[in-house]
SEKEDO-762021 format. One record per residue (C-alpha): residue number from 1; x, y, z. Coordinates in steps of 0.25 Angstrom, whole numbers. Last residue first. Layout:
! residues N
<pt resi="NUM" X="X" Y="Y" Z="Z"/>
...
END
This chain:
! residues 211
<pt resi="211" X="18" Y="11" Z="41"/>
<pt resi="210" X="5" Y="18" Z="42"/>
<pt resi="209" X="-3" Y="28" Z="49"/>
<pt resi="208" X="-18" Y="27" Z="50"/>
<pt resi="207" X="-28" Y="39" Z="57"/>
<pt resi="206" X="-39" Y="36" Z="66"/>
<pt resi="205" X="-29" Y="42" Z="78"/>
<pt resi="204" X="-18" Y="34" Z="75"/>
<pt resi="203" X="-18" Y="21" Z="69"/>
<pt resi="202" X="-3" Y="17" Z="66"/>
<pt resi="201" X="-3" Y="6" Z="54"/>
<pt resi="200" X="7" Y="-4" Z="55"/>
<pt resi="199" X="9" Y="-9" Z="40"/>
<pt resi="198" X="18" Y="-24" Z="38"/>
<pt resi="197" X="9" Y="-32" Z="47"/>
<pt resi="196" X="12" Y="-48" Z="47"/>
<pt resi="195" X="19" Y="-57" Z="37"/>
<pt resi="194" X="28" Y="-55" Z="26"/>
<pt resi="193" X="29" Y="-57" Z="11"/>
<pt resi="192" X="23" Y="-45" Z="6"/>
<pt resi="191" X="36" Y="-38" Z="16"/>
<pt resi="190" X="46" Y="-48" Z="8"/>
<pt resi="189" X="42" Y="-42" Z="-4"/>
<pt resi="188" X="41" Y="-29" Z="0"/>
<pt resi="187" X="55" Y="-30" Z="8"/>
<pt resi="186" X="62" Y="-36" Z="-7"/>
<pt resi="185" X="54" Y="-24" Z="-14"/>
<pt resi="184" X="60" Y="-14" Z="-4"/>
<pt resi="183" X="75" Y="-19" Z="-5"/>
<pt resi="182" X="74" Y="-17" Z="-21"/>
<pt resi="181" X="68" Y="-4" Z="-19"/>
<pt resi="180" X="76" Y="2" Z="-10"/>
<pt resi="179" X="89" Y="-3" Z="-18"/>
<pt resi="178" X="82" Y="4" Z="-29"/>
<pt resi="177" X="80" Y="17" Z="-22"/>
<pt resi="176" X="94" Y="18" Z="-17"/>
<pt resi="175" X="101" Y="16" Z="-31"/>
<pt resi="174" X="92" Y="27" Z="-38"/>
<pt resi="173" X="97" Y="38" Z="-25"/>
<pt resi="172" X="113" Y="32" Z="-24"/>
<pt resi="171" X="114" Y="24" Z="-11"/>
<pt resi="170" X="119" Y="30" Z="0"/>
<pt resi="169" X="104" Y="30" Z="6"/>
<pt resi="168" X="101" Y="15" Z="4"/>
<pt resi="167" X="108" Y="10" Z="17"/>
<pt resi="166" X="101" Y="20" Z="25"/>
<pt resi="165" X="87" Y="14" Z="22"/>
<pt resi="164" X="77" Y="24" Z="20"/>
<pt resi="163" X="73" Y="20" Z="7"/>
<pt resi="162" X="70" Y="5" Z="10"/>
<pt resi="161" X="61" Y="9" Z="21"/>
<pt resi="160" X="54" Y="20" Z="13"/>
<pt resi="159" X="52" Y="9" Z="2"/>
<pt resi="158" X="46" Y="-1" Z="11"/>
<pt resi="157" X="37" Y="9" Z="18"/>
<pt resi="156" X="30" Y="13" Z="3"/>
<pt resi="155" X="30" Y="-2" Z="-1"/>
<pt resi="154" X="22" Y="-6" Z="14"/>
<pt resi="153" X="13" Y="7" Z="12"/>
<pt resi="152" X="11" Y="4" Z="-2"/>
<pt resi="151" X="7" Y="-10" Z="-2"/>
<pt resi="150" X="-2" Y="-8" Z="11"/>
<pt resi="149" X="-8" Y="-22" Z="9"/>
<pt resi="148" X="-5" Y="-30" Z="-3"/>
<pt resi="147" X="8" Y="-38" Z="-1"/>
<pt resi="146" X="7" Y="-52" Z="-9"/>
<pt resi="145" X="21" Y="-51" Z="-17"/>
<pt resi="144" X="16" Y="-43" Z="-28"/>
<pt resi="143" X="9" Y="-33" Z="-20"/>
<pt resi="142" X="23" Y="-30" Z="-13"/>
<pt resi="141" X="31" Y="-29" Z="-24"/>
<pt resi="140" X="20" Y="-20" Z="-31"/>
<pt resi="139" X="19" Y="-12" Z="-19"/>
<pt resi="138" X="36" Y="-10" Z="-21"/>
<pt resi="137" X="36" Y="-6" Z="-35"/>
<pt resi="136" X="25" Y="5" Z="-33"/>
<pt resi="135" X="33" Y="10" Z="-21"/>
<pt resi="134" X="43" Y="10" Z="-29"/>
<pt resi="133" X="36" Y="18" Z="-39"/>
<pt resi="132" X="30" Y="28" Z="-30"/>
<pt resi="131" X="42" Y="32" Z="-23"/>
<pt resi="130" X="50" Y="35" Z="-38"/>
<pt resi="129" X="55" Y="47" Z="-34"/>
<pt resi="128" X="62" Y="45" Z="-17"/>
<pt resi="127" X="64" Y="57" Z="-11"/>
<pt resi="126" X="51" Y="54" Z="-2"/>
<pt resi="125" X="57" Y="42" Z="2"/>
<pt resi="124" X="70" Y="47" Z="9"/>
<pt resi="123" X="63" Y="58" Z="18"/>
<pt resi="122" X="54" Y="44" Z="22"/>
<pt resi="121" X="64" Y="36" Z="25"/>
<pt resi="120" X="65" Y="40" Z="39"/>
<pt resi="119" X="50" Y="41" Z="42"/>
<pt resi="118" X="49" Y="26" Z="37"/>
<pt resi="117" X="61" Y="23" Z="46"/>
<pt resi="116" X="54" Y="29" Z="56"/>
<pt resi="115" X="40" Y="22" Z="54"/>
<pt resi="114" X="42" Y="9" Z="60"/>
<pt resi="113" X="49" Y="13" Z="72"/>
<pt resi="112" X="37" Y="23" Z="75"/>
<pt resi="111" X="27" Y="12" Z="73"/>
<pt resi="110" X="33" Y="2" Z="81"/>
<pt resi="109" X="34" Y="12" Z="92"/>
<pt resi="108" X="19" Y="17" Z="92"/>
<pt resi="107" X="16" Y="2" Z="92"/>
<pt resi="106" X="2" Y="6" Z="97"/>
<pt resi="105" X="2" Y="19" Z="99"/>
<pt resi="104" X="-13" Y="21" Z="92"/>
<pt resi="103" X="-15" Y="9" Z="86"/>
<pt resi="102" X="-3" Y="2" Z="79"/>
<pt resi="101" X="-14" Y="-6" Z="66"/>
<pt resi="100" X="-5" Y="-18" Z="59"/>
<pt resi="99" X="-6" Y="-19" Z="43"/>
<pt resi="98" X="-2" Y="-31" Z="35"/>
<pt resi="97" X="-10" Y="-43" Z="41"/>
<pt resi="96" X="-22" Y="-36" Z="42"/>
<pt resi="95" X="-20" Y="-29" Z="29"/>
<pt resi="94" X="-14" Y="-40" Z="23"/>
<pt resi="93" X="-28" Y="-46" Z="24"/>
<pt resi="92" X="-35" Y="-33" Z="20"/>
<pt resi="91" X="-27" Y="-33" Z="7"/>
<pt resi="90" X="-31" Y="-49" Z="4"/>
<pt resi="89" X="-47" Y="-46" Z="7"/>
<pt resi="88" X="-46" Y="-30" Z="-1"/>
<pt resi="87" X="-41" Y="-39" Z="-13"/>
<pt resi="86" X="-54" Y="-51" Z="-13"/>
<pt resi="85" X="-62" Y="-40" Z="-12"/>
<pt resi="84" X="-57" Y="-32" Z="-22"/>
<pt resi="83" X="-54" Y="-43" Z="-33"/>
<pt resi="82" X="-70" Y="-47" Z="-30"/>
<pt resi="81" X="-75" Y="-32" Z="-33"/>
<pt resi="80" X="-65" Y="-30" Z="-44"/>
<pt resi="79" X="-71" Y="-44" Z="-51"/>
<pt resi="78" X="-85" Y="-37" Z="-47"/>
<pt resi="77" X="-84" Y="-24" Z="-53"/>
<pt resi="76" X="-78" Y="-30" Z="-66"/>
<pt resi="75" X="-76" Y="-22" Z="-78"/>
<pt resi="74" X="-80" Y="-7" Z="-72"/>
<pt resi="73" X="-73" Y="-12" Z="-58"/>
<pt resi="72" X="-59" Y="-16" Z="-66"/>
<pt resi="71" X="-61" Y="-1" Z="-74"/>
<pt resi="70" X="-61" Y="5" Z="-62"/>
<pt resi="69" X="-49" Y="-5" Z="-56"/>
<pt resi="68" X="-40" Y="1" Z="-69"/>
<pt resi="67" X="-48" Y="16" Z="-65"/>
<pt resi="66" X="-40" Y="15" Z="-50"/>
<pt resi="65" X="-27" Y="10" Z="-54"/>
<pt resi="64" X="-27" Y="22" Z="-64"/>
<pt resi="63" X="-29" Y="31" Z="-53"/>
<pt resi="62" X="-20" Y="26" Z="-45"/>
<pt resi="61" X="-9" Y="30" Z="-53"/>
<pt resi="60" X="0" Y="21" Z="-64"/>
<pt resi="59" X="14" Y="26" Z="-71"/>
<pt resi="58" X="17" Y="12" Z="-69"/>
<pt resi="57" X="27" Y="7" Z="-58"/>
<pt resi="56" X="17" Y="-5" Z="-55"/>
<pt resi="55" X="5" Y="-4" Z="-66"/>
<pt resi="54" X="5" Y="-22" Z="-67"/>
<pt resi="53" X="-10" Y="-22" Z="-64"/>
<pt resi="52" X="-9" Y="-30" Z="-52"/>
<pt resi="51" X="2" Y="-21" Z="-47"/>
<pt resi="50" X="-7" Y="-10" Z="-49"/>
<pt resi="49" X="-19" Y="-16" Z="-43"/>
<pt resi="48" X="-12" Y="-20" Z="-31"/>
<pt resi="47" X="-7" Y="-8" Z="-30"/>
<pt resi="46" X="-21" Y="-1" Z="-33"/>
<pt resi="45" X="-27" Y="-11" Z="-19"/>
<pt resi="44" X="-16" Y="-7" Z="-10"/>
<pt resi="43" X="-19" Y="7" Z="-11"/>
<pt resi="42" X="-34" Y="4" Z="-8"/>
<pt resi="41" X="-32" Y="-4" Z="3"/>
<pt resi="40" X="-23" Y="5" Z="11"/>
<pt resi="39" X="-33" Y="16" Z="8"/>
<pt resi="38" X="-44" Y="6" Z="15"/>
<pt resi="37" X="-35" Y="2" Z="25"/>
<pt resi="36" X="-35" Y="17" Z="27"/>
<pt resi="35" X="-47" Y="20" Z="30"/>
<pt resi="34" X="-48" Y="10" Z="42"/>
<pt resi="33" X="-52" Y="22" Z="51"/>
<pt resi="32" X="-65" Y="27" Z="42"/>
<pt resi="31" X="-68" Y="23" Z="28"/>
<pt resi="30" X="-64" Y="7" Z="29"/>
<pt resi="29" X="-69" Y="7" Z="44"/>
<pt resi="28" X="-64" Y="-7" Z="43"/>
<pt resi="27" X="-73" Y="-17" Z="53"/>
<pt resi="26" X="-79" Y="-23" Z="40"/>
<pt resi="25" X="-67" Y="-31" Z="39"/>
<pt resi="24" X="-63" Y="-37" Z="23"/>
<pt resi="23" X="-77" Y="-33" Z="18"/>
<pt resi="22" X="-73" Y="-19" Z="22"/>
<pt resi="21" X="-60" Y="-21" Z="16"/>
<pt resi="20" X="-68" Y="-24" Z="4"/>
<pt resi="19" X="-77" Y="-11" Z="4"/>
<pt resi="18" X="-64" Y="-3" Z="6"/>
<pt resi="17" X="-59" Y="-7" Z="-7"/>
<pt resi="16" X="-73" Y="-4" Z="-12"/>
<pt resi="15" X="-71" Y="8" Z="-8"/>
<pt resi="14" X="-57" Y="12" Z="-13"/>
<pt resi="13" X="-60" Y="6" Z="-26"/>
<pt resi="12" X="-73" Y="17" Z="-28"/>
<pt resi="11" X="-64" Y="27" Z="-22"/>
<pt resi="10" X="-54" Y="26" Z="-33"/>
<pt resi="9" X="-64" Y="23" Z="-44"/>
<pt resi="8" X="-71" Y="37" Z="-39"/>
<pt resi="7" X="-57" Y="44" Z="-41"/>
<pt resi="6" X="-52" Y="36" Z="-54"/>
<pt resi="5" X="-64" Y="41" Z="-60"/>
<pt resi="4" X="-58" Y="54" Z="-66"/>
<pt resi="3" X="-49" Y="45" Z="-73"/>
<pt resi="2" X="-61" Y="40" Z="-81"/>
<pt resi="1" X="-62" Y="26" Z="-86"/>
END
């Protein structure tokens, strides 16, 4: 299959995606306010794929992803129709369980405690190299132990708050990253295994901020 297709196969999977969430609540404005269910869905959906098909820390981009499920759609349309639906029911049940909406001020103080340390560690996670490929390690944890919703949000805001802890920070650079890691898969794997919302998502003003 052509490269230059990975485009068209990437929206194609995106709306059918969007389709079974649909199916799931017909009152999600999938395309207007509840866009981002839908990109949150579709992120989750290629990790669940490349850890179904073994490519963690492999040299692999999204695009590749996308033409593996092409060439899936060309053999079986129906088979990958069934597996999505049967996919989009499961994430959209962890949605509800996983995601709490703060409307407007609403738990404006909660939000603000959550997110400083987030904020702190942030100057110390953008001078970290190998981001992507921890992150990888930790979706993949996450996935395998049951957790499929927001895989990347929850292994992104693990990460930062492993980094930023002050007990790392007088460790040598290498050291620091792989006690980080270490203690970040043991929260991931404890974190798939809890109960109750995990992401507070702020809605402000028809836009979605997350944490």
């Amino acid at each position: 299959m052509e490269r230059v297709s990975a485009g068209i196969l990437m929206n194609f999977i995106e709306i059918m995606i969007g389709e079974k969430l649909r199916e799931a609540d017909p009152a999600l404005d999938i395309m207007g306010s509840d866009h981002t269910v839908l990109q949150v869905a579709f992120q989750d959906f290629t990790n669940y794929l490349k850890f179904r098909w073994d490519l963690v820390g492999q040299e692999t981009d999204q695009q590749e992803i996308i033409e593996r499920i092409g060439a899936l759609s060309q053999k079986d349309a129906e088979e990958l129709d069934v597996f999505l639906a049967v996919w989009c029911n499961m994430w959209f049940k962890k949605w509800k369980e996983r995601v709490k909406l703060l409307i407007g001020n609403q738990g404006a103080n909660k939000w603000n405690q959550m997110n400083k340390p987030l904020a702190d560690a942030e100057p110390i996670w953008q001078k970290i190299e190998c981001k992507q490929d921890l992150q990888e390690l930790v979706v993949a944890t996450l996935i395998k132990n049951g957790e499929i919703c927001g895989t990347e949000i929850l292994a992104e805001n693990l990460l930062k708050m492993e980094m930023g802890e002050k007990y790392l920070q007088s460790l040598p650079k290498t050291e620091r990253i792989f006690v980080a890691l270490n203690n970040t898969l043991r929260k991931a794997r404890a974190m798939a295994h809890s109960r109750g919302p995990l992401i507070f998502v702020k809605v402000d003003k028809g836009y979605y901020n997350t944490t």
